[in-house]
N, CA, C and O atoms as a MOPAC input file, in Angstrom:
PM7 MOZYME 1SCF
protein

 N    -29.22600 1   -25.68100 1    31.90000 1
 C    -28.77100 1   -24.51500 1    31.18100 1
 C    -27.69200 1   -23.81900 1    32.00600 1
 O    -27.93900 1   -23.31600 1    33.10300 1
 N    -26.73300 1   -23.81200 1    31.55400 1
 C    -25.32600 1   -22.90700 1    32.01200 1
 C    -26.13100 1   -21.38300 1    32.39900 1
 O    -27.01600 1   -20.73400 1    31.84200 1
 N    -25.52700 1   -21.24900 1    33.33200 1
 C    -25.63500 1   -19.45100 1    33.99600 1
 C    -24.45300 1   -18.92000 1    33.33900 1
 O    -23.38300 1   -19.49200 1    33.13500 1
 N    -24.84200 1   -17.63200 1    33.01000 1
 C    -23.94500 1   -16.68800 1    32.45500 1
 C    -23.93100 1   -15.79300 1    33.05000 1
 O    -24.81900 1   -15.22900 1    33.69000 1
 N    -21.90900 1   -15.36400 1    32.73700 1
 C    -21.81500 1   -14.49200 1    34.11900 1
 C    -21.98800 1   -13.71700 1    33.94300 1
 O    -22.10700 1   -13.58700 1    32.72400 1
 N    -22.15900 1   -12.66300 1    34.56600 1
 C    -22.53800 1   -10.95500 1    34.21400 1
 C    -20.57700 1   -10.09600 1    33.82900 1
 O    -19.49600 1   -10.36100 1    34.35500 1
 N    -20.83600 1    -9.37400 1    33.04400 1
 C    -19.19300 1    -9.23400 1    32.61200 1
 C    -19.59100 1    -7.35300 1    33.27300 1
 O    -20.64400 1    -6.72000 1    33.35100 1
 N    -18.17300 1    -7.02600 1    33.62300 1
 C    -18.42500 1    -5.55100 1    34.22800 1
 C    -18.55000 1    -4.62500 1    32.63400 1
 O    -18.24700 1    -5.19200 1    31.58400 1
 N    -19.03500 1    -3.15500 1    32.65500 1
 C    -18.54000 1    -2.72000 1    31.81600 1
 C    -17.51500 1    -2.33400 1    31.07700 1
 O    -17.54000 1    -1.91500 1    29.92000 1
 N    -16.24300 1    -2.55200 1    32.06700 1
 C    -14.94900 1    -2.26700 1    31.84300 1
 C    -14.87000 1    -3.15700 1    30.95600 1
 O    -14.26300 1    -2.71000 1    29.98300 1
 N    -15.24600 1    -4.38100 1    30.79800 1
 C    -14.83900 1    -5.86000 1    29.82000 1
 C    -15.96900 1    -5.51100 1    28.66000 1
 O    -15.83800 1    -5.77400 1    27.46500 1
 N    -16.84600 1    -5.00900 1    29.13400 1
 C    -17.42800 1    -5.23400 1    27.87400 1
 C    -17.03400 1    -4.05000 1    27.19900 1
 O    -17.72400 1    -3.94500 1    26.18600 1
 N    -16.02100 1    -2.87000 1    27.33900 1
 C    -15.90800 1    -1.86100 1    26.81900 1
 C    -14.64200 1    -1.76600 1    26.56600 1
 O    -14.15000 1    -0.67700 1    26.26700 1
 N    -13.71100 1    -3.20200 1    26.66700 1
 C    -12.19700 1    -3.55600 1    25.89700 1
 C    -12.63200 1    -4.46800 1    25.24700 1
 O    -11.90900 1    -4.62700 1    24.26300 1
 N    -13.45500 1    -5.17500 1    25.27500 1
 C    -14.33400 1    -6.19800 1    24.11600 1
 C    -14.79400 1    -5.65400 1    22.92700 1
 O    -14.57500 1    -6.14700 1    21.82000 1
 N    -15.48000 1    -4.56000 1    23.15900 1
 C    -15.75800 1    -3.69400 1    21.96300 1
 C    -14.68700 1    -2.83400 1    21.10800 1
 O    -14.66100 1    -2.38300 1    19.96300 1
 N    -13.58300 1    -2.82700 1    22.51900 1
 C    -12.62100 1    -1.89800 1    21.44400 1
 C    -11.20500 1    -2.52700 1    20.98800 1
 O    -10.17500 1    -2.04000 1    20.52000 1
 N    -11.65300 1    -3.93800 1    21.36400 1
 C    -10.75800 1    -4.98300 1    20.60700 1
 C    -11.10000 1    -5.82900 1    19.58300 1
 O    -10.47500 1    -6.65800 1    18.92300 1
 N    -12.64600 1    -5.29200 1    19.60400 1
 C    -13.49000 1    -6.08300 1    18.02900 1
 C    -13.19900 1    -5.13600 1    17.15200 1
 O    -12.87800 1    -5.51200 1    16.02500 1
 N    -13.23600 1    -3.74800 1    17.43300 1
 C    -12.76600 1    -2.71300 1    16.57600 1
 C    -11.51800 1    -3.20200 1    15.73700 1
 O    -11.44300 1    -3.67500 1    14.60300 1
 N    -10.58200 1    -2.92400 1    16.68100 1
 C     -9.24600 1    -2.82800 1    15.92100 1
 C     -8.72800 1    -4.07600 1    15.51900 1
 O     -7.71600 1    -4.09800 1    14.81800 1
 N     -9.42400 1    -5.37800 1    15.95600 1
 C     -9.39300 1    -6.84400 1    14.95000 1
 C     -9.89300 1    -6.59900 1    13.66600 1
 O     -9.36200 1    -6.90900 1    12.60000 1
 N    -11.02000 1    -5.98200 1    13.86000 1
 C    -11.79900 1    -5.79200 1    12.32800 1
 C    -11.22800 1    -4.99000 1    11.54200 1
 O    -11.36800 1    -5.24900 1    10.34600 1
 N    -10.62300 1    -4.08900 1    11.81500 1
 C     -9.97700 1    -2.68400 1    11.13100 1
 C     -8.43900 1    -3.65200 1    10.51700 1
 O     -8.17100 1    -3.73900 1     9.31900 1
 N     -7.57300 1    -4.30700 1    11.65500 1
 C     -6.61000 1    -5.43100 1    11.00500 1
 C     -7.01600 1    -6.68900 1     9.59800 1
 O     -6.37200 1    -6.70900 1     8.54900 1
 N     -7.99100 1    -7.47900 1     9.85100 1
 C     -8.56400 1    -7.90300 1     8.99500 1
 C     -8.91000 1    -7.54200 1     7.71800 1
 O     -8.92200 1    -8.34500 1     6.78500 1
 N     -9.31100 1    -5.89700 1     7.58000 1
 C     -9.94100 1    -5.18800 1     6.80200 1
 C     -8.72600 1    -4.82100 1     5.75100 1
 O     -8.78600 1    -4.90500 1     4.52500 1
 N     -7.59400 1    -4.38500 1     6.56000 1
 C     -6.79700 1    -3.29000 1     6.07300 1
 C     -5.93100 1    -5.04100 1     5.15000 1
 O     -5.27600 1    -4.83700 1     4.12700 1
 N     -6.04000 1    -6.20200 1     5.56000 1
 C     -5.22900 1    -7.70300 1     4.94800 1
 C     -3.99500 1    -7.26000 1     5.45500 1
 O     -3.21400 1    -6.90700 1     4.57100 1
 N     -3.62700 1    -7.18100 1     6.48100 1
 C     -1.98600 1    -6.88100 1     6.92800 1
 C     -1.34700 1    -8.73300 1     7.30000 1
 O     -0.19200 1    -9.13000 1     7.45300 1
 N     -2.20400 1    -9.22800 1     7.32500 1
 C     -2.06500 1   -10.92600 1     7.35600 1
 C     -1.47900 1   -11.39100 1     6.24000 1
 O     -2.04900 1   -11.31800 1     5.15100 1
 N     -0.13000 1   -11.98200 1     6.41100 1
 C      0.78400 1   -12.81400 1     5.29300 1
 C      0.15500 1   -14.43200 1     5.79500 1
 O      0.85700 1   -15.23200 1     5.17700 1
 N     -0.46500 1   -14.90700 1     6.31400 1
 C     -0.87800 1   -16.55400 1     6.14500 1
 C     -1.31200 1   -16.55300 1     4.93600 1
 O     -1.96500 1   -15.62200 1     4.46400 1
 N     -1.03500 1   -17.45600 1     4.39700 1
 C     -1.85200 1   -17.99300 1     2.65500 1
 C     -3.26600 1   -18.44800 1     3.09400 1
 O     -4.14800 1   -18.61100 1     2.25100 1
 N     -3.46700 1   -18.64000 1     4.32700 1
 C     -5.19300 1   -19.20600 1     4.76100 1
 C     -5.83400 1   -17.89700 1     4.98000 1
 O     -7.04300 1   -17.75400 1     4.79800 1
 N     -5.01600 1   -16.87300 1     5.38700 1
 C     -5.98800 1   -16.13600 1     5.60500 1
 C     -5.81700 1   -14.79200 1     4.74100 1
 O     -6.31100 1   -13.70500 1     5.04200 1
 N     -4.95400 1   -15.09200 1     3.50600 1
 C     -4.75300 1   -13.62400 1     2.75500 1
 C     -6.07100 1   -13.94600 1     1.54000 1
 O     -6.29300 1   -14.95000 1     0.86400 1
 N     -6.83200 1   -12.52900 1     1.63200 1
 C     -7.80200 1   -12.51900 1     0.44600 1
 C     -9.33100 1   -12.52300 1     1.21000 1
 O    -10.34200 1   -11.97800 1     0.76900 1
 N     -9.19300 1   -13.38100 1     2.62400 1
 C    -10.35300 1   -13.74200 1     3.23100 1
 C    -11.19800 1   -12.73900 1     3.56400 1
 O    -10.62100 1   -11.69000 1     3.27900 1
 N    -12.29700 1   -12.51100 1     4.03200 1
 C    -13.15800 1   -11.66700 1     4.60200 1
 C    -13.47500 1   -12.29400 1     5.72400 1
 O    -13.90700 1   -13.44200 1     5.61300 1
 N    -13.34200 1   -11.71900 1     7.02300 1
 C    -13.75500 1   -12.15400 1     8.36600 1
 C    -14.49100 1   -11.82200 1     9.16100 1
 O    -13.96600 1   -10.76100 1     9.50000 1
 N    -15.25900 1   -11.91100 1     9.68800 1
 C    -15.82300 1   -11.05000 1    10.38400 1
 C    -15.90200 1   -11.31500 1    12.15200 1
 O    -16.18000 1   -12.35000 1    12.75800 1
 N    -15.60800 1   -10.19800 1    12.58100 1
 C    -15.22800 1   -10.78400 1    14.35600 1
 C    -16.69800 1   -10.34500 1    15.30900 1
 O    -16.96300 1    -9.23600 1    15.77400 1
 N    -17.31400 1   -11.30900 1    15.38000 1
 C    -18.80200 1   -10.81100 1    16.16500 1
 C    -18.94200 1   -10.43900 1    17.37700 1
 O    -19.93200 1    -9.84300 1    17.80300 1
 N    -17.54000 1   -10.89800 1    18.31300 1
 C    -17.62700 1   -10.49700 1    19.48100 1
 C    -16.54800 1   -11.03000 1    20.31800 1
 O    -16.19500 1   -12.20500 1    20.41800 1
 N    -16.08900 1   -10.02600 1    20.88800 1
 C    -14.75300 1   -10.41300 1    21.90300 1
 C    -15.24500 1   -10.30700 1    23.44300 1
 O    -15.77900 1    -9.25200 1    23.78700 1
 N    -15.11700 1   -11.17600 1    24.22500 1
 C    -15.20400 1   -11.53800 1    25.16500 1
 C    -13.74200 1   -11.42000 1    26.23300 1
 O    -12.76400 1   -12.08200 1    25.88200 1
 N    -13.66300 1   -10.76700 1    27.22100 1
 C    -12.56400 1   -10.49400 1    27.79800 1
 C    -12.69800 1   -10.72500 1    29.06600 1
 O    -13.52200 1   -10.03000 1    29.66100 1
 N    -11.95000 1   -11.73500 1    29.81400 1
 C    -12.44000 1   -12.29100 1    30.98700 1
 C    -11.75200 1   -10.93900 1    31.84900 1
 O    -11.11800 1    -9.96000 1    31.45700 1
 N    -12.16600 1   -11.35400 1    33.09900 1
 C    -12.38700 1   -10.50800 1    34.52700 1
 C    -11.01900 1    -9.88600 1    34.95100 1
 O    -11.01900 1    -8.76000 1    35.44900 1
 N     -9.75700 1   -10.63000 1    34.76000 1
 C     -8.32700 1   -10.44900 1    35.00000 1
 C     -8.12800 1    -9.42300 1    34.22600 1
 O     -7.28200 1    -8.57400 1    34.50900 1
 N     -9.18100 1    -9.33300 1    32.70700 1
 C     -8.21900 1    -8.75300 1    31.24400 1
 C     -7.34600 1    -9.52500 1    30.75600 1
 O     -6.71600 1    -9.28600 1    29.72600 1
 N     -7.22000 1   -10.61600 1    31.52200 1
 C     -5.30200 1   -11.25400 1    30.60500 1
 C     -5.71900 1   -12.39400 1    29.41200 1
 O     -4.85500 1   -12.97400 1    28.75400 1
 N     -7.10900 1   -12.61300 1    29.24300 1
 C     -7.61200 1   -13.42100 1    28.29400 1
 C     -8.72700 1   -12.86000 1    27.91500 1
 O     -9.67500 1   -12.38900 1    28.54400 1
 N     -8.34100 1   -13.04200 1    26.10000 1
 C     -9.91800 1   -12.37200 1    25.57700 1
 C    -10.57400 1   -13.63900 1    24.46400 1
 O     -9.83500 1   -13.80300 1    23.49400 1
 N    -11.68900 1   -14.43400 1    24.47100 1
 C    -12.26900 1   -14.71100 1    23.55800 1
 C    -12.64500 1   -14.16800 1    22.25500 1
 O    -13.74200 1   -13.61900 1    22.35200 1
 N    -12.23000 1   -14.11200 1    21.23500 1
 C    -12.71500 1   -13.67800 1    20.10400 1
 C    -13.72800 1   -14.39900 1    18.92800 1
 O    -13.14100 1   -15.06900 1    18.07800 1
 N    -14.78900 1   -14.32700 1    18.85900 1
 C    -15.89100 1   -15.04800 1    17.88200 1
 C    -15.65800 1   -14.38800 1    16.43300 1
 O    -16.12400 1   -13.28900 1    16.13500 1
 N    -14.72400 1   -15.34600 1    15.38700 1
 C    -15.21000 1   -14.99800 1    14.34400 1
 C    -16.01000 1   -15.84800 1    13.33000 1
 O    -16.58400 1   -16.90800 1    13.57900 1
 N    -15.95800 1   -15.28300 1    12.29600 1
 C    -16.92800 1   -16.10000 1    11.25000 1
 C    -16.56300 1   -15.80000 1     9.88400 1
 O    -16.94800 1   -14.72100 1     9.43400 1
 N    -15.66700 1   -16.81800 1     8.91100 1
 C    -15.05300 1   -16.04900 1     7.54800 1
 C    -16.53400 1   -16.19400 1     6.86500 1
 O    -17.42400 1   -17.00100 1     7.13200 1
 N    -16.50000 1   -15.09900 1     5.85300 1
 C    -17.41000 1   -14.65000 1     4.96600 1
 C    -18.21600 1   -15.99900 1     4.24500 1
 O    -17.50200 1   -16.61500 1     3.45400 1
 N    -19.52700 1   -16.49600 1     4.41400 1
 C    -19.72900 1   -17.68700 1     3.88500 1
 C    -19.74000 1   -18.43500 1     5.19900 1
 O    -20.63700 1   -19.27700 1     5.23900 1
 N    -19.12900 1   -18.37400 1     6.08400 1
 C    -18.92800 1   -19.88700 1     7.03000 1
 C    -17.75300 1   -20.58500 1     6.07600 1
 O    -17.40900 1   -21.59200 1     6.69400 1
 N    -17.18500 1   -20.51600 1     5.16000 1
 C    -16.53700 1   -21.44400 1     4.27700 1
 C    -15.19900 1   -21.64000 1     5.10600 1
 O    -14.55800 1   -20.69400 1     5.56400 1
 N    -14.83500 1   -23.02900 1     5.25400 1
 C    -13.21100 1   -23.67600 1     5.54600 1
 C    -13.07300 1   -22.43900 1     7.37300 1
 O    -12.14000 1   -21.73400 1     7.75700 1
 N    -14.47800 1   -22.71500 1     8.02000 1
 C    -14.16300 1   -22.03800 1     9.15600 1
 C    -13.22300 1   -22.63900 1    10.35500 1
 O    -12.59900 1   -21.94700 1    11.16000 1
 N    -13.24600 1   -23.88400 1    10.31500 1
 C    -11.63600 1   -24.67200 1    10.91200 1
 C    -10.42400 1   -24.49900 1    10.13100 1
 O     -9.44200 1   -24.85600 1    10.78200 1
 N    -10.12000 1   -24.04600 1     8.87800 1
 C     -9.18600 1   -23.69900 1     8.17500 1
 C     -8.61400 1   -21.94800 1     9.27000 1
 O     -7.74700 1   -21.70900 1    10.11100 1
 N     -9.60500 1   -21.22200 1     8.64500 1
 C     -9.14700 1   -20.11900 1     9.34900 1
 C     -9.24000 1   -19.96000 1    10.64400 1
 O     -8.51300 1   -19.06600 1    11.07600 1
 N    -10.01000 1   -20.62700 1    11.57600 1
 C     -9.86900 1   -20.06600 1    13.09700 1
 C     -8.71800 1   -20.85400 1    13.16800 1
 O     -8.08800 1   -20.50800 1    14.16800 1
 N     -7.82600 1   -22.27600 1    12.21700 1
 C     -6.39200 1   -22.31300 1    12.85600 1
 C     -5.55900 1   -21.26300 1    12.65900 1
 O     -4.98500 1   -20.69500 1    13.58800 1
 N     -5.42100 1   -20.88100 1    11.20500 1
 C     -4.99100 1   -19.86500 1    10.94300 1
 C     -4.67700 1   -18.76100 1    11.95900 1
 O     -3.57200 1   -18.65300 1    12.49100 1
 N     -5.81500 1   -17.87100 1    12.22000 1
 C     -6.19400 1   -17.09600 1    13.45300 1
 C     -5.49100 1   -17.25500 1    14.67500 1
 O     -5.03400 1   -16.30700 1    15.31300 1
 N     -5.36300 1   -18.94800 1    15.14600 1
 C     -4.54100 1   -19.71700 1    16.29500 1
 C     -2.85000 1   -19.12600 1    15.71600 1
 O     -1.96100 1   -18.72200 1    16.46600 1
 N     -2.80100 1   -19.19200 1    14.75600 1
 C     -1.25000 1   -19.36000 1    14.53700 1
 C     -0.82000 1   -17.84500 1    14.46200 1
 O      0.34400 1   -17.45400 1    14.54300 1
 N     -1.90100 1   -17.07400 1    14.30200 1
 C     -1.49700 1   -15.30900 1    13.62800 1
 C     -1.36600 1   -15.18500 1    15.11100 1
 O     -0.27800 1   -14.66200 1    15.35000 1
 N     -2.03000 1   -15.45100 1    16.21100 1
 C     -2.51500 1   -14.65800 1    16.89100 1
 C     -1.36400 1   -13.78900 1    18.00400 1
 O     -1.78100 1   -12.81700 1    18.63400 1
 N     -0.05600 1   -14.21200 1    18.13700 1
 C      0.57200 1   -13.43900 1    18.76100 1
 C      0.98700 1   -12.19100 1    17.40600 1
 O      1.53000 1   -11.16100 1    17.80700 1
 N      0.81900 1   -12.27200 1    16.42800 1
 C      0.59800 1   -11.13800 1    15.97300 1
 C     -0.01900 1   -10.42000 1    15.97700 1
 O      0.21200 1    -9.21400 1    16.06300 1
 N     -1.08600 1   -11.01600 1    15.87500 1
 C     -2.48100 1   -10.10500 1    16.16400 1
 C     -2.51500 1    -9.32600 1    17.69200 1
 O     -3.15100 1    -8.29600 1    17.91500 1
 N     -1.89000 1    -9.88000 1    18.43600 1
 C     -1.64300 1    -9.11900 1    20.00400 1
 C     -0.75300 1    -8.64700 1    19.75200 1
 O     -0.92300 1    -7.91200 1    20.72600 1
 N     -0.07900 1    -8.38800 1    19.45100 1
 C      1.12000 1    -7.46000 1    19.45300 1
 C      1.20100 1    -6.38000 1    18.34800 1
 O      2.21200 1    -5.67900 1    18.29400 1
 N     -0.02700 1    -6.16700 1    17.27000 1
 C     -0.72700 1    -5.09900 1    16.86200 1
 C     -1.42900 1    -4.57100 1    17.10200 1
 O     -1.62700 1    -3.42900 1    16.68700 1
 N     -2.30000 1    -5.35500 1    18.09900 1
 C     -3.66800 1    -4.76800 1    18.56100 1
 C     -2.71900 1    -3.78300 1    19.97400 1
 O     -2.99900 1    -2.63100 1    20.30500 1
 N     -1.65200 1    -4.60600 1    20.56100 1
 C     -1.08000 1    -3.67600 1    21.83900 1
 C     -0.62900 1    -2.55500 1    21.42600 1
 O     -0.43700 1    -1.69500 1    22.28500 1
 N     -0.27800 1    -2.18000 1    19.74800 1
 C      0.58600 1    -0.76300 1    19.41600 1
 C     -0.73200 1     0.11100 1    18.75200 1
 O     -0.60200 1     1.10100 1    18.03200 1
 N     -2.16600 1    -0.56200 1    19.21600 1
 C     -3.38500 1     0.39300 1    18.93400 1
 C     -4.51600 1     0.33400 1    20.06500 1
 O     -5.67700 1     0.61300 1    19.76700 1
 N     -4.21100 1     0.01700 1    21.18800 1
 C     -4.99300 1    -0.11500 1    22.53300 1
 C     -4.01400 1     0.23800 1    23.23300 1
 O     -2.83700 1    -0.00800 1    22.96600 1
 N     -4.60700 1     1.12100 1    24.62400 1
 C     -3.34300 1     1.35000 1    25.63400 1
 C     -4.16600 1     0.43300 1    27.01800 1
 O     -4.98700 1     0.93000 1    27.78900 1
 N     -3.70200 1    -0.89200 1    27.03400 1
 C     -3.88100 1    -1.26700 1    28.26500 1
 C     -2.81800 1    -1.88200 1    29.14900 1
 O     -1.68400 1    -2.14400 1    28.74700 1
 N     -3.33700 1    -2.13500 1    30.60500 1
 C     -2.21700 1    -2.55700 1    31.59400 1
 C     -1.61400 1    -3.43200 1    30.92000 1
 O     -0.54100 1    -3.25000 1    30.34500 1
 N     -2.63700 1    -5.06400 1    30.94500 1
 C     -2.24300 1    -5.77400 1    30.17600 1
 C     -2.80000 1    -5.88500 1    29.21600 1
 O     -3.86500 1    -5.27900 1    29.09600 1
 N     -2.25700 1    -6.77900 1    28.04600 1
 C     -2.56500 1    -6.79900 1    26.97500 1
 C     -3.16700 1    -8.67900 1    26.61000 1
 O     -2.38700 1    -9.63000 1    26.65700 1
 N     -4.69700 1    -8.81200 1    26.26500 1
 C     -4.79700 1   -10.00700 1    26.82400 1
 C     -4.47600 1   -10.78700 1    26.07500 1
 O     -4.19400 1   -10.25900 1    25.00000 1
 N     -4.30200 1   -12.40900 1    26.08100 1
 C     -4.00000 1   -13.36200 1    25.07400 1
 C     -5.10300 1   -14.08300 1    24.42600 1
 O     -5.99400 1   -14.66200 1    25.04800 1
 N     -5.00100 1   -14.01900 1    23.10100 1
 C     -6.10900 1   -13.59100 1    22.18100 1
 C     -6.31800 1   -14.82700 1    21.80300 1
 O     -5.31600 1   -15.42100 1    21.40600 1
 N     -7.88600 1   -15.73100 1    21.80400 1
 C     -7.50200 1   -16.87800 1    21.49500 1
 C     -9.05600 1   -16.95000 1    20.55700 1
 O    -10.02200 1   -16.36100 1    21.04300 1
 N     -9.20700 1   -17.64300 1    19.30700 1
 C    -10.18900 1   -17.83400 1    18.48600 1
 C    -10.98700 1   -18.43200 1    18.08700 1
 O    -10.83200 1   -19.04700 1    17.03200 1
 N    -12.31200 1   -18.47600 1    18.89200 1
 C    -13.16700 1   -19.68000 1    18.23200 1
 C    -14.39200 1   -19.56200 1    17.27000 1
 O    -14.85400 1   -18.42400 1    17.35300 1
 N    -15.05100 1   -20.31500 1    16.41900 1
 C    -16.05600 1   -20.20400 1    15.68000 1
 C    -17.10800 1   -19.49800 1    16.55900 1
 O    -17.34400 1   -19.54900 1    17.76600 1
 N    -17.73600 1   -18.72500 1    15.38500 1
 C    -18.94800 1   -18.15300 1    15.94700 1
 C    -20.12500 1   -18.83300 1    15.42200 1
 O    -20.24500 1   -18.79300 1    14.19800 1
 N    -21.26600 1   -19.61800 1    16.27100 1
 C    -22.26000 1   -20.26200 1    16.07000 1
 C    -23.99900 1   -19.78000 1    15.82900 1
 O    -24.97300 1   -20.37900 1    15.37400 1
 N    -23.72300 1   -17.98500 1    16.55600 1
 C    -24.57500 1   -17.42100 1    16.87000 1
 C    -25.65800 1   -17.63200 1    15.70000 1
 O    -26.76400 1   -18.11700 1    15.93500 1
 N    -25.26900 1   -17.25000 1    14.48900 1
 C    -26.10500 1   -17.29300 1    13.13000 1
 C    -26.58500 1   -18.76100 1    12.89000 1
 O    -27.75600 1   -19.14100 1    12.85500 1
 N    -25.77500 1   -19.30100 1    12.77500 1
 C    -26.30400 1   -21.02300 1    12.62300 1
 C    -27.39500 1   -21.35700 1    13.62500 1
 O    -28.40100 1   -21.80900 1    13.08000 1
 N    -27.46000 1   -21.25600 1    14.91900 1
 C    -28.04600 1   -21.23400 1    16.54000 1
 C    -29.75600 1   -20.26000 1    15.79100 1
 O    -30.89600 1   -20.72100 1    15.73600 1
 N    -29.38000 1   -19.20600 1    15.44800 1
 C    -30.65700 1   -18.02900 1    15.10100 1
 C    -31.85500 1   -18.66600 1    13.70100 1
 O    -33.06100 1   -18.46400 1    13.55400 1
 N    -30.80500 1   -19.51900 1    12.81700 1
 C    -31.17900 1   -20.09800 1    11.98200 1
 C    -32.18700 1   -21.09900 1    11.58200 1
 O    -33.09500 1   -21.23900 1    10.76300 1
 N    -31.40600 1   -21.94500 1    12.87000 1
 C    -31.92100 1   -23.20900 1    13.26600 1
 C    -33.57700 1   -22.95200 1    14.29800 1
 O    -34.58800 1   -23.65300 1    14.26700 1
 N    -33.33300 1   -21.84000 1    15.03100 1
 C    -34.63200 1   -21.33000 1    15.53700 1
 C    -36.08100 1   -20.84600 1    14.81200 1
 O    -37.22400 1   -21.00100 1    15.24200 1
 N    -35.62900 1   -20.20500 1    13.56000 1
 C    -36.55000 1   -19.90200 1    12.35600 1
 C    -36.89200 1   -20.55900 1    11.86200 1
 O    -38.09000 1   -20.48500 1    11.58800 1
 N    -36.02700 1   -21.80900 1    11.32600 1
 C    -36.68500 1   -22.87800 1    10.96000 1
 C    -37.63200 1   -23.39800 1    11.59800 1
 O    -38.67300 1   -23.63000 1    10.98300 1
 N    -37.51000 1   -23.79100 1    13.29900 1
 C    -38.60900 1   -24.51800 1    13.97100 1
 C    -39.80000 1   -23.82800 1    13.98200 1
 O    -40.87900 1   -24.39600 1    13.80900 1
 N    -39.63900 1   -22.14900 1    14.25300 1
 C    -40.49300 1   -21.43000 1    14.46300 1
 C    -41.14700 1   -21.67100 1    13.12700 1
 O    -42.33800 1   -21.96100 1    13.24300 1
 N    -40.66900 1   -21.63000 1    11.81800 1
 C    -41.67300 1   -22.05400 1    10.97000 1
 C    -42.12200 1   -23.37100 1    10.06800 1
 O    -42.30900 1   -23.76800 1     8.91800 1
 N    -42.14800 1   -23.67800 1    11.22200 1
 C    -42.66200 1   -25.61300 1    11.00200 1
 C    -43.97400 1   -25.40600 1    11.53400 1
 O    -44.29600 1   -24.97600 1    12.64200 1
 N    -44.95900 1   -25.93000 1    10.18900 1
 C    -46.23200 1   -25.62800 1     9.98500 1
 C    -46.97800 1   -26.43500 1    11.92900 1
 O    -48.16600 1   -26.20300 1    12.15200 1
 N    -46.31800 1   -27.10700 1    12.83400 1
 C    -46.95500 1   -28.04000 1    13.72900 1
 C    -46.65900 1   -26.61800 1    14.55900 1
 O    -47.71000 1   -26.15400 1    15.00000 1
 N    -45.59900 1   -25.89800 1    14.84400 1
 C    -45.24400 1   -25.01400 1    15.77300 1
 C    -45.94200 1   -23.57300 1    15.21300 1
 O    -46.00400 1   -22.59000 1    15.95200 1
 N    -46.41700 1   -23.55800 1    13.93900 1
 C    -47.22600 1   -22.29000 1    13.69500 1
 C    -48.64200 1   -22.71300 1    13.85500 1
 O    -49.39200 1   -21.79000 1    13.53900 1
 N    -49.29600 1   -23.82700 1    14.24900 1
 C    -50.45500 1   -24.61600 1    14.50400 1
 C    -50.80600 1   -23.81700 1    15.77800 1
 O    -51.80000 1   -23.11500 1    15.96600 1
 N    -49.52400 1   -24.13500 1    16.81600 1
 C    -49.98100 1   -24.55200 1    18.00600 1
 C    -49.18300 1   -23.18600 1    18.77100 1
 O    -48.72200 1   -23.16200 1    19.91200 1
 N    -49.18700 1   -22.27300 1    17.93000 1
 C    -48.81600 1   -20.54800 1    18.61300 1
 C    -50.01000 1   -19.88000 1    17.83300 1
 O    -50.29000 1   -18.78500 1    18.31900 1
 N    -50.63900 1   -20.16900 1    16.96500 1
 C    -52.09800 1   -18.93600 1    16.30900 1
 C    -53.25000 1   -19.46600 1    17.88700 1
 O    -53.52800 1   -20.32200 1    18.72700 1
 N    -53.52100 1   -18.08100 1    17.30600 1
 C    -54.55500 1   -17.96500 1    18.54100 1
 C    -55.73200 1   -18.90900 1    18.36800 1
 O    -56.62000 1   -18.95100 1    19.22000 1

């Protein structure tokens, strides 16, 4: 099992306020891609490494539907997307925004299921 690193609060508190103003972009459809006009997205979590000069962003379009469609999409917006998010964040730097699927729900899913597989509710009752 991979160790995970501990992130300072400073990262986790430009993570949060770069999920903000992704989501608020998304929301408002200021996106001219034909992949991604109309879509609903949702950004679960930005991750901003230690430098600041790179941020992970987890999204997930509405459905899971054509989610390699839009995280290219996302790939191709994305110096736009930094260079809107820089004229609504004031930081040193401004990091380079890069987009991958979010698995978290699928991962939570797949756990409920096992948890309720009649052999694993056998062998957790008292």
């Amino acid at each position: 099992m991979a160790k995970e690193k501990k992130r300072s609060v400073r990262q986790l508190k430009v993570g949060e306020q770069l999920r903000h103003v992704l989501a608020e972009l998304f929301t408002n459809g200021d996106l001219r891609d034909p992949d991604l006009a109309g879509r609903s997205i949702t950004v679960c979590e930005v991750q901003v490494s230690a430098d600041m000069r790179n941020a992970t962003v987890y999204v997930l379009p509405l459905g899971g539907l054509d989610e390699k469609l839009v995280v290219g999409a996302l790939g191709r917006a994305s110096s736009f997307l930094r260079s809107e998010v820089g004229r609504r964040v004031r930081l040193k730097y401004l990091p380079k925004l890069t987009f991958v699927s979010d698995y978290t729900f699928d991962n939570a899913s797949e756990i409920d299921r096992l948890l309720a597989d009649p052999v694993v509710i056998r062998d957790l009752a008292p």
